[in-house]
N, C-alpha and C positions, 0 to 999 in steps of 0.2 A: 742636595746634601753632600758632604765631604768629607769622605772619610781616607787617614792615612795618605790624603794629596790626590784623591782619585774622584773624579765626577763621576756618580750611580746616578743613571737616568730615570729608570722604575726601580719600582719595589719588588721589581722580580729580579734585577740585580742584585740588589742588597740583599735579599733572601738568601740565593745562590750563592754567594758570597760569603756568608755567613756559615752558609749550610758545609761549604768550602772547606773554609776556615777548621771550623770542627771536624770533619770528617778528616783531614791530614793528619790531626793529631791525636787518632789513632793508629799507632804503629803495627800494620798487619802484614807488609810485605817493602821490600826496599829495591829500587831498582838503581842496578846498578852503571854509573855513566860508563857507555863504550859496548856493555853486553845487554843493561836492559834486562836485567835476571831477576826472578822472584824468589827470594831465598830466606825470609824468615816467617813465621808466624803458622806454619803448618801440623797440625796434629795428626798423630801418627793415621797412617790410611786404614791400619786393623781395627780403630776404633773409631769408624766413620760409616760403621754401616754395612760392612763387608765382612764376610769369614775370610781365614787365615788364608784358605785354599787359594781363594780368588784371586787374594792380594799376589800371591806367588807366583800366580799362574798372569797377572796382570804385568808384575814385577819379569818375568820371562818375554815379554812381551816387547816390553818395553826394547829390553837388551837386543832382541833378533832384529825390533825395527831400527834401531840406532846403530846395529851394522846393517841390513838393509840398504839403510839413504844416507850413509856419509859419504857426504860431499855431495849429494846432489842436489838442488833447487827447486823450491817447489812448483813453480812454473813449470819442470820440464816433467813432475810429477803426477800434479791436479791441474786440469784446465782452470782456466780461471783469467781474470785479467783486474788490473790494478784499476779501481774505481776512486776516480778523482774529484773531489767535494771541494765546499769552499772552509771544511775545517779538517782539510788534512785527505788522507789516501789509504787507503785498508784494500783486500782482495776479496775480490767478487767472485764467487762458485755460483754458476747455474747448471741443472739437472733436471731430469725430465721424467716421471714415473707414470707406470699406467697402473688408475686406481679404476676400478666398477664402481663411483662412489654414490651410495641410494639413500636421496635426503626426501624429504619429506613433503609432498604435495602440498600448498598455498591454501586449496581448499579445504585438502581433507586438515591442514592444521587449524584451519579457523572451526570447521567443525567440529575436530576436537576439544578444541578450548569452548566453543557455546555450548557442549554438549554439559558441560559441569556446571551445573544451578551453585554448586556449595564454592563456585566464586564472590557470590554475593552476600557479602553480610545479611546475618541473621538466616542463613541457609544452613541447615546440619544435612546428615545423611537423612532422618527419619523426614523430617520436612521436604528436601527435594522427591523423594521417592510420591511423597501426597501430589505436591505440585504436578509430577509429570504421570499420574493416573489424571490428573484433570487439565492437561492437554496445556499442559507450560513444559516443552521440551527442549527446550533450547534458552539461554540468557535473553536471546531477542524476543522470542516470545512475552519474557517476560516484562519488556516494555512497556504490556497492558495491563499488568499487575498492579492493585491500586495499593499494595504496599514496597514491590522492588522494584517498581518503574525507573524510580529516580535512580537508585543504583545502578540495575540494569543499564540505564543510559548512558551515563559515565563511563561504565566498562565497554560497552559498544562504541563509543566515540573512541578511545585510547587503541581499541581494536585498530579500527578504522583506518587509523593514524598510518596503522601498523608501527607506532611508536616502541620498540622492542622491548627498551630500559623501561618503560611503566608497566609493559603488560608484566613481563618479568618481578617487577615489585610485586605487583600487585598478586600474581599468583603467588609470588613467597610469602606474602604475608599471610596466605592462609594454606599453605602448602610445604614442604621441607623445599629446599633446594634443587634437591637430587630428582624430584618429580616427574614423571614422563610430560606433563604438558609445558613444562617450563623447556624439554627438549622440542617439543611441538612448535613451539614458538620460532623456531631455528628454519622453519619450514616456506616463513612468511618472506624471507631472503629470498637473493635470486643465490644460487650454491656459485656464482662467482665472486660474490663479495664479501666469501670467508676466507682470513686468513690466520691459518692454520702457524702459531709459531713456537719457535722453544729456543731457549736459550743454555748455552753454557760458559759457567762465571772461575772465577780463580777463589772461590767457595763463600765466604759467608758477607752478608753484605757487606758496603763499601767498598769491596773488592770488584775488579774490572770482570765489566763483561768483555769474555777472549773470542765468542763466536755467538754472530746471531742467525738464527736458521727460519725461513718461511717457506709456507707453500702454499699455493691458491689454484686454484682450478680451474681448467679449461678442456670444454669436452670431456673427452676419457680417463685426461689425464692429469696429475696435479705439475704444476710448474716448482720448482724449489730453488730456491735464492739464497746462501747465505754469506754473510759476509765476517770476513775473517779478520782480527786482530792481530797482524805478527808480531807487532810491539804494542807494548803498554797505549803509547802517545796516536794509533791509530785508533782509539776506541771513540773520539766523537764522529769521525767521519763512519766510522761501521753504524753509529747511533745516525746517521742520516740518512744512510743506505739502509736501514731499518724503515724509518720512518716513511721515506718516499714512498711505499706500499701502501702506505694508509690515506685511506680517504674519506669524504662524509657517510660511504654507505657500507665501511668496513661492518666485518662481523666476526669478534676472533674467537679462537675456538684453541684451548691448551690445555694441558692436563691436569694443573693445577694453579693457573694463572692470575687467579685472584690473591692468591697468597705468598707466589713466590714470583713468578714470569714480570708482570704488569709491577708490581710495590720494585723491583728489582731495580727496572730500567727507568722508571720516573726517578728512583733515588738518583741513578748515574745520570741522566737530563739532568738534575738539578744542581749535579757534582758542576759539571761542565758548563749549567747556566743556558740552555737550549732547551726550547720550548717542543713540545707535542701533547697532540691530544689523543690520549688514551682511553678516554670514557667512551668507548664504544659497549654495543649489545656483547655478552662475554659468556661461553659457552663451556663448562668445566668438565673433561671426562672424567676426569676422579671421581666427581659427585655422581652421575648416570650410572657407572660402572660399577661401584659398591652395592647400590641397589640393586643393576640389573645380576649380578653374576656374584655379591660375596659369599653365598653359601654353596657357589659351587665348586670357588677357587681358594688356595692356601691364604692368598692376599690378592690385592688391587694393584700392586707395581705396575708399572708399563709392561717389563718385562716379562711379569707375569701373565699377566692380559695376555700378550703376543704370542707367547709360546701356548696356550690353552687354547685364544680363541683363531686366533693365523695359525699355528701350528710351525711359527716359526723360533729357530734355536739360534741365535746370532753365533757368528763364529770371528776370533780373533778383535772381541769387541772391549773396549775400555772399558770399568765399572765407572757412572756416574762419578761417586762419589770421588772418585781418583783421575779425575780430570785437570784438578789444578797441579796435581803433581808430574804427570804428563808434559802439562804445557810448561813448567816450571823448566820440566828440562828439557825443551824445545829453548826456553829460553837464553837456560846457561850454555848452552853450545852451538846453539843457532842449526842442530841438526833435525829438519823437519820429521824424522823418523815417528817420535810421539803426537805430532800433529794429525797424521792418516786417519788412524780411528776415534780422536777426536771428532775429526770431520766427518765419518762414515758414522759414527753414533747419534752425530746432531739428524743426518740425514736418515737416518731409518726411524727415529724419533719420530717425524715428521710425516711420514710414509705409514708408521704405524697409526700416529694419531686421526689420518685420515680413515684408514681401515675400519680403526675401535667406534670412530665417529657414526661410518655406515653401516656395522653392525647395530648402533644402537636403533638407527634409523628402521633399521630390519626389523628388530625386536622391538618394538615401542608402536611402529607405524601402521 
């Protein structure tokens, strides 16, 4: 097919393409030739989510870092080193945290999840409680059951698999999301093959993602990788430096990554026409954390979380929601000053989310 004098090979080109096409012609931000600045489409930061105070105190912040690091380079700032792809060159940060992180035993999560009859259709509570006075205590048990045999089987075989994404359906269809055995499930991993991620964008979709942050674990500690967008036109190579982390036996784990992280970065894949696979097993703290702690805390934020259950109070830290205005003027002046807590925010993000991850493991396990 030919369109406008250009040969599209798949149909994932023309898609992308298209997807393209549209997404340019909303006008959200304009960069400018020579600085590369973000300068239009921005809503005021007091009506993003933040009290006045914040903003003031964010808006303060901003000014002492911007004299801080004028004129100096972020190189001689953040370690780091210029990570060279075959779509371009973004900067690499690597970091090193020591987490206690306590995930969930293999066995004891498989017997968690047998241990619930009321996975099986046509199981209520009253009916399992009958079942297991008459010596069906477990799903497999129920094998010999001359009416949830066949069921029973099915769910034993998908078990078996340790197929993630079905067991995961499969308890949500008769379970809320938020459910301890759907964290159970997280157990069946080896805790190396979760990767832990968050991202931070220039605010609502179509807008670039400016920093992608991971962390994966090894021994004691989690390993942290993110990679950094100083201009706009390095954002596919930071989407490759992304991607290279993942692989067939990923397992991620974000805070609300179903709804914003994952839909975020597929849309920007699709901007730029680069493929990944993202359907991996997907672990949401938001959803665990409602359940496990909302009546004991004001809210569920991150933030909140951390200061109640870590007992930590970040200091000299960016608010989320005023991160695009940060990097906005990192851009207009090229003075790295607003970049720092950009970056120390992605990374305590990431440090938290492990933490919240093994508390839940505590309390569930």
């Amino acid at each position: 097919m030919v369109k406008d004098g250009e040969n599209y090979r798949t149909t994932f080109d023309r898609i992308g393409k298209r997807w393209r096409e549209s997404v340019d012609k909303v006008k959200e931000y304009e960069v400018v030739e020579g600085e590369e600045g973000v300068f239009e489409g921005f809503t005021p930061s007091f009506l993003s989510g933040i009290d006045y105070q914040e903003y003031r105190e964010a808006q303060k912040l901003k000014q002492e870092l911007l004299e801080k690091y004028k004129g100096k380079k972020l190189e001689d700032v953040i370690e780091g080193e210029e990570l060279k792809t075959k779509k371009g060159v973004c900067y690499h940060l690597k970091n090193q945290e020591t987490v206690s992180l306590k995930t969930i035993n293999p066995d004891q999560a498989r017997g968690k999840i047998l241990a619930d009859l009321k996975l099986i259709y046509g199981i209520g509570g009253v009916t399992e409680c009958i079942l297991k006075e008459k010596g069906y205590k477990t799903i497999k048990d129920l094998t010999e059951h001359p009416r949830f045999s066949f069921e029973a089987k099915r769910f034993l075989k998908i078990l078996n698999k340790c197929d993630t994404c079905q067991i995961v359906d499969w308890i949500g269809h008769w379970f809320p999301k938020s459910h301890p055995l759907i964290l159970y499930s997280s157990g069946l991993h080896n805790k190396e093959d979760f990767v832990i991620f968050d991202i931070e964008t220039m605010g609502l979709f179509t807008r670039p993602i400016i920093l992608f942050g991971l962390a994966q674990i090894s021994g004691g500690h989690i390993l942290i990788s993110q990679y950094l967008v100083r201009s706009i036109k390095e954002e596919p190579a930071a989407l490759m430096g992304f991607l290279s982390h993942i692989n067939e036996n990923s397992v991620f784990i974000t805070f609300n990554g179903r709804v914003f992280d994952v839909p975020y970065i597929k849309e920007r894949l699709a901007y730029h026409r680069m493929r990944g696979d993202l359907n991996k097993p997907h672990f949401y703290i938001l959803f665990f954390s409602r359940r496990a702690w909302k009546k004991r805390l004001p809210n569920c934020r991150l933030n909140t979380l951390e200061k109640y259950l870590l007992g930590l109070k970040r200091k000299d830290d960016v608010p989320g929601a005023l991160v695009p205005e940060f990097y906005e003027t990192y851009m207009r002046g090229k003075n790295i000053g607003p970049l720092i807590p950009i970056i120390e925010h992605n990374k305590q993000d990431l440090v938290t989310l492990a933490n919240i991850f093994s508390k839940l493991n505590e309390k569930w396990g």
